[in-house]
Legacy VTK file of the C-alpha trace (Angstrom):
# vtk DataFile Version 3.0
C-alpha trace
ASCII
DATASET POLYDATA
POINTS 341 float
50.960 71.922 32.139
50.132 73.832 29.081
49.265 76.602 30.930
52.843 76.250 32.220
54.274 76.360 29.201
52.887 79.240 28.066
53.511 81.423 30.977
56.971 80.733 30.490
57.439 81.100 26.769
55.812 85.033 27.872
57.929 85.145 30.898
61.344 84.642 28.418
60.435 87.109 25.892
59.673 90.149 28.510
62.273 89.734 30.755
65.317 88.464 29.022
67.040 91.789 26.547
70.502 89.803 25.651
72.964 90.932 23.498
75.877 88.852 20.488
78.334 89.095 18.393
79.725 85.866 17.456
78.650 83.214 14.628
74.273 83.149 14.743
72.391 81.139 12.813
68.267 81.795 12.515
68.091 77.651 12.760
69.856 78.159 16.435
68.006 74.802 17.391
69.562 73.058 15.258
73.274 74.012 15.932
73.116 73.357 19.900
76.666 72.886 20.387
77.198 77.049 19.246
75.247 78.589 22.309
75.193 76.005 25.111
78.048 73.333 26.055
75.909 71.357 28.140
73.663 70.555 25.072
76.233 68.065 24.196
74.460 64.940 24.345
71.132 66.122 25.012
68.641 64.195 22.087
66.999 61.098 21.894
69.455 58.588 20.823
73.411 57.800 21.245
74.673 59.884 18.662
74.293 62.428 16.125
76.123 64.310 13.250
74.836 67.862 12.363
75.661 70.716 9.852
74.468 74.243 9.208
75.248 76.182 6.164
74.214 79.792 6.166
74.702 82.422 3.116
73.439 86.052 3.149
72.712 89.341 1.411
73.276 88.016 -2.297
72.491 91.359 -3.755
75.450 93.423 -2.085
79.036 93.076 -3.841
80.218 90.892 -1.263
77.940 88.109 0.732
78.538 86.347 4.130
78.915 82.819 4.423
79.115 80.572 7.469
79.401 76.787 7.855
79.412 74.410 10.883
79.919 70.739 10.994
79.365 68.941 14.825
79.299 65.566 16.198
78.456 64.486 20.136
77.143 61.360 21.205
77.026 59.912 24.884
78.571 57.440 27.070
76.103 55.175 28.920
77.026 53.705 32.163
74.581 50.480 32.333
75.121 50.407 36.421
73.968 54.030 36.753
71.261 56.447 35.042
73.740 59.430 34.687
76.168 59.674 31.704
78.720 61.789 30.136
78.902 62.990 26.612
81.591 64.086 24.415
81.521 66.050 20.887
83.464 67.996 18.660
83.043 71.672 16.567
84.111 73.476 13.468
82.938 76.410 12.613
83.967 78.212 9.542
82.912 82.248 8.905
83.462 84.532 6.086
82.458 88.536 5.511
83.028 91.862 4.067
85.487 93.207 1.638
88.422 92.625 3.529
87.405 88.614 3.661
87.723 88.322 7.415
87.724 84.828 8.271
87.098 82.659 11.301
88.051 79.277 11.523
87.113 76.948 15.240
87.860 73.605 16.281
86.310 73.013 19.760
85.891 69.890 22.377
83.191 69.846 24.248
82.112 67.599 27.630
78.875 67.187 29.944
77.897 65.632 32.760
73.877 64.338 33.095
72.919 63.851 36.471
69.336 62.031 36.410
66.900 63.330 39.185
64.174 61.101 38.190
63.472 59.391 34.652
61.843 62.372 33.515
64.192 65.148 35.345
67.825 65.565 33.848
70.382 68.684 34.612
73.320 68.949 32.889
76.721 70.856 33.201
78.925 70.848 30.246
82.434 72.838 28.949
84.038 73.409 25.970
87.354 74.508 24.898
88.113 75.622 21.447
91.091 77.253 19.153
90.655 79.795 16.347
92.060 81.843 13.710
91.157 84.903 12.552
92.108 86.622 9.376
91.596 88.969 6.725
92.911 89.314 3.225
94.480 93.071 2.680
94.279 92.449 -0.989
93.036 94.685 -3.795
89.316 94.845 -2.056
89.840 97.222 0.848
89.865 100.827 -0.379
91.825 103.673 2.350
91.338 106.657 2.764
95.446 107.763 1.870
94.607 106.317 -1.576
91.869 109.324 -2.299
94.028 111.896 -3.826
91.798 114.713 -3.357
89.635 114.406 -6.613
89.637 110.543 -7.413
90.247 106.860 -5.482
93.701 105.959 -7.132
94.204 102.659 -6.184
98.029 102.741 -6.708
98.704 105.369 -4.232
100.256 103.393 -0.815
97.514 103.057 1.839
99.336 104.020 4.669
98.559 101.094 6.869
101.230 98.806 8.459
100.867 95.725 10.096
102.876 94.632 13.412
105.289 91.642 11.772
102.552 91.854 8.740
100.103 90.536 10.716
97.130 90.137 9.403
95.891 87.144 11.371
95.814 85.632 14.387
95.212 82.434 16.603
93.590 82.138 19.987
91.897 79.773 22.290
88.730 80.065 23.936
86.765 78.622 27.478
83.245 78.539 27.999
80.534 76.686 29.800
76.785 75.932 30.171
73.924 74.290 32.490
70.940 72.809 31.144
67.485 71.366 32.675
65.587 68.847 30.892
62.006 67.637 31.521
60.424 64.820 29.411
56.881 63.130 29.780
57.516 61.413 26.704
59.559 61.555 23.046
57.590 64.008 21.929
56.292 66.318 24.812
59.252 67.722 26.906
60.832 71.309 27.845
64.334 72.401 28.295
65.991 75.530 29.511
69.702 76.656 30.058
72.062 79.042 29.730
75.882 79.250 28.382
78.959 81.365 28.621
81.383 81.801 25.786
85.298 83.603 26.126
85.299 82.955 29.678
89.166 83.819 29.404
88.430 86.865 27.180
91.486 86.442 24.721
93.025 89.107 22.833
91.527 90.186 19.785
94.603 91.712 18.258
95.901 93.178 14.596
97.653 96.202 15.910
99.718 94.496 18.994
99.487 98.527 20.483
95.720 97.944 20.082
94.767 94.242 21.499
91.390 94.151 23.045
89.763 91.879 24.867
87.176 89.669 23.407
83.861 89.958 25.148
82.365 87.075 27.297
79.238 86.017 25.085
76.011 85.156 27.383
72.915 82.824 26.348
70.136 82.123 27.427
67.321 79.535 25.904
64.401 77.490 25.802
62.779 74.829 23.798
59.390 72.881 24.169
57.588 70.595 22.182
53.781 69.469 22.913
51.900 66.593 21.588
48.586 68.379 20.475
47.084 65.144 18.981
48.233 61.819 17.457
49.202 63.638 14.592
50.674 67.110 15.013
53.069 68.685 17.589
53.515 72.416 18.141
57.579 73.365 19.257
58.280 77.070 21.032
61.801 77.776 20.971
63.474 80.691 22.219
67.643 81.844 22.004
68.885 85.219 23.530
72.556 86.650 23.152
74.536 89.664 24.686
78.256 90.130 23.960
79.668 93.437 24.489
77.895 96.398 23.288
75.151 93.980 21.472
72.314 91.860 21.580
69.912 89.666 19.654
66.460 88.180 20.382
65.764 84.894 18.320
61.813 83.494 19.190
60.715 80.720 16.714
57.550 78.528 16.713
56.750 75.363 14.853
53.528 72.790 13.814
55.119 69.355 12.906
53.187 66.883 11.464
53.214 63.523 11.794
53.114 62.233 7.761
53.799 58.559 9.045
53.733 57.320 12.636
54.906 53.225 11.477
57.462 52.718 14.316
60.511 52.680 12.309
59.009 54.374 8.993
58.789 57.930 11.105
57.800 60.647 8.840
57.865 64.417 10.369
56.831 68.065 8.514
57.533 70.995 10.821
56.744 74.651 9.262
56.973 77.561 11.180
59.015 80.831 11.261
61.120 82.648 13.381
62.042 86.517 14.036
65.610 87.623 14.548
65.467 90.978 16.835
68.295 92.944 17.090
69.049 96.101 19.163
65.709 96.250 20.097
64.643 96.463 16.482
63.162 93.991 13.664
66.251 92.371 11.942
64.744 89.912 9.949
61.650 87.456 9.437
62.722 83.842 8.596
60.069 81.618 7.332
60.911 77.802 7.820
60.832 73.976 6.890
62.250 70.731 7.678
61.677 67.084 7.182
62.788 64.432 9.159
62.815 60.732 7.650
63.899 57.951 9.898
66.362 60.386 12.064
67.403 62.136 8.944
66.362 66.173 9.034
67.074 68.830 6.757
65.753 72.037 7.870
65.228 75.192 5.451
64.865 78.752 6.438
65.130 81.918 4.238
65.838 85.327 5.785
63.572 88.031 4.960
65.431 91.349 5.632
62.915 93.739 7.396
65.806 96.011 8.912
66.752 99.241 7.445
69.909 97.633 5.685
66.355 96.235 3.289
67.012 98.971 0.951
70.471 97.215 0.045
69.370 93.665 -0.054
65.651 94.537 -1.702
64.573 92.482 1.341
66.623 89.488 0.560
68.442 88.386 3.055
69.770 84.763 2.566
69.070 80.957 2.432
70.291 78.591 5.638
70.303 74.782 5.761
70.439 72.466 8.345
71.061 68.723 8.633
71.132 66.471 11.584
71.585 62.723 11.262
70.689 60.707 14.775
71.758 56.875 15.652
70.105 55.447 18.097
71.690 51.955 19.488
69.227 48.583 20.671
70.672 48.364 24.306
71.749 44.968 24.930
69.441 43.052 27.466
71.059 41.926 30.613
72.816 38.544 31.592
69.827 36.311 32.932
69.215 32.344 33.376
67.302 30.975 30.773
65.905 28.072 32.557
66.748 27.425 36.757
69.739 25.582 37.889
68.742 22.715 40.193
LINES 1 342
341 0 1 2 3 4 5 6 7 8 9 10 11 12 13 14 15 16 17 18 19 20 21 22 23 24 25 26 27 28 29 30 31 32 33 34 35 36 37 38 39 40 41 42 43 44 45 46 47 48 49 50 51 52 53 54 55 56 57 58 59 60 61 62 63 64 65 66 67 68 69 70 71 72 73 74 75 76 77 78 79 80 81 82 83 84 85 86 87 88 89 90 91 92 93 94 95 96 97 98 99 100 101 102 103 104 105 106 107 108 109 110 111 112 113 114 115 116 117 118 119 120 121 122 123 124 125 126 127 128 129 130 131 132 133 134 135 136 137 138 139 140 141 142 143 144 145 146 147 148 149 150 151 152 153 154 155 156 157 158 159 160 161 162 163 164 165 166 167 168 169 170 171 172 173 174 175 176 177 178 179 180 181 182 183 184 185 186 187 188 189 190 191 192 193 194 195 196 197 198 199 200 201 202 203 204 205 206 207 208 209 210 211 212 213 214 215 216 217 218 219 220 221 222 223 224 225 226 227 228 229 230 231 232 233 234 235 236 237 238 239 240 241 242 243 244 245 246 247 248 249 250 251 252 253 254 255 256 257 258 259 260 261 262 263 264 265 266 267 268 269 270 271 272 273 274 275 276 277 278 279 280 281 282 283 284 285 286 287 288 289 290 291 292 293 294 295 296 297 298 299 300 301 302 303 304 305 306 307 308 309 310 311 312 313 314 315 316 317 318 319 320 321 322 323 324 325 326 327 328 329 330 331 332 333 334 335 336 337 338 339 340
């Protein structure tokens, strides 16, 4: 099986080259609801509550920021083995000088159809609404408002905006399938794929110059293996096309197992992962998280190997993740304490 495992985590990196465009994070593990809908529901336990904040490139005049907030949880069926889920997204960007903004609210839904106790596939959807803006404030610079010798920031800039727009709304469609094998809690392997913008709205400032925005394709993979009693090693693996571009994001990870006390759970994981984009090195992002009781907070720091280095000095950015898991004691069924005579 490990031999498995392997194959495939080789098999993914050489024959996959997606491409993206939309919100990433490096921690991509740990914000499952942004690249597959049918990861709604998929952990162990009933519910969970996760967040991601990411910040990058503090050394250029104007840094990017991104925050998500998520919940899902599922909805058990106690005559059946197969359950839905349900959960809900926000997602919150901002970048560059002209302060373009994104703001999501998505609903997302999956079905788990249980082959076997260890077997699960998955189909889920999600539909979302968003708003995207951009302040046209004293930060963007034209090039009407270079008189010849000088920038002269009181010269007009020439640009007009249909109605003044300088946002808009739309709403998005996507889907996902997802395959799940577990031996046990902590050795198991999943792989899926999801599709973002099925309806490829308009992306639109200039209503003569609407576009469409791209579908967005994933594809990923996670595993985790029980090496001993007291470490695990995790593989994961996210990759992204949308239009024109792509991005490659392989990560591995050692936890170990501080305290095993069945209800005292203690977990370290350190690891890194490498964020490839257009073929070439983007970034090398060292990581760690901690998980107490069901409570994790990842850390990660991007490490800017691209050419856009000589901006940043290398630094790229810090990212956090949290995730906060409840996990329910199932009621016992109705039964007879003593027999009826």
């Amino acid at each position: 099986m490990k031999i498995l495992y392997a194959i495939t985590v080789l098999l993914f990196f050489i024959s996959i080259p997606l491409r993206g465009q939309d919100i990433h994070y490096s921690q991509f593990f740990n914000s499952p609801l942004n690249y597959n809908p049918a990861l709604t529901g998929i952990f162990n336990g009933d519910q969970r509550i996760s967040a991601n904040y990411k910040h990058q490139w503090y050394s250029v005049p104007v840094p990017y920021l991104t925050f998500t907030g998520a919940y899902d949880q599922k909805f058990f069926n106690p005559r059946s083995d197969h359950f839905f889920s349900a959960g809900a997204l926000m997602n919150y960007d901002k970048a560059g000088d002209s302060r373009m903004t994104l703001w999501q609210l998505g609903l997302s839904g999956s079905y788990t159809y249980a082959l076997n106790p260890r077997n699960l596939i998955t189909l889920g959807a999600q539909a979302s609404v968003a708003h995207r803006s951009f302040n046209f404030g004293d930060h963007l610079q034209w090039d009407n408002q270079f008189d010849g010798i000088m920038f002269d920031p009181m010269r007009p800039s020439g640009e007009t905006f249909d109605d003044g727009r300088q946002g808009f709304a739309y709403g998005s469609f996507g889907g996902g399938i997802h395959y799940r094998w577990q031996e046990s809690a902590r050795t198991h392997f999943n792989v899926g794929g999801g599709i973002y913008h099925l309806n490829t709205p308009e992306h639109v400032f200039y209503e003569d110059d609407a576009i469409d925005w791209p579908m967005r394709y994933t594809a990923h993979f996670n595993t985790s293996i029980q090496l001993n009693e007291l470490m695990d090693i995790q593989f994961h693996g996210v990759a992204k096309f949308q239009g024109p571009a792509h991005q490659i994001v392989p990560a591995v990870l050692l936890s170990f197992y501080v305290n095993r006390q069945r209800g005292q759970e203690v977990r370290l994981d350190v690891g890194s992962m490498a964020r490839i984009n257009q073929d070439e090195a983007d970034a090398i992002v060292p990581m760690i998280g901690l998980d107490v009781r069901n409570w994790y907070v990842g850390f990660s720091y991007d490490i800017n190997v691209s050419e856009f280095r000589m901006a940043t000095d290398r630094f790229g950015g810090p990212e956090i993740s949290f995730q906060y898991i409840i996990t329910h004691v199932k009621p016992l069924g109705a039964f007879k304490s003593c027999p009826v005579f």
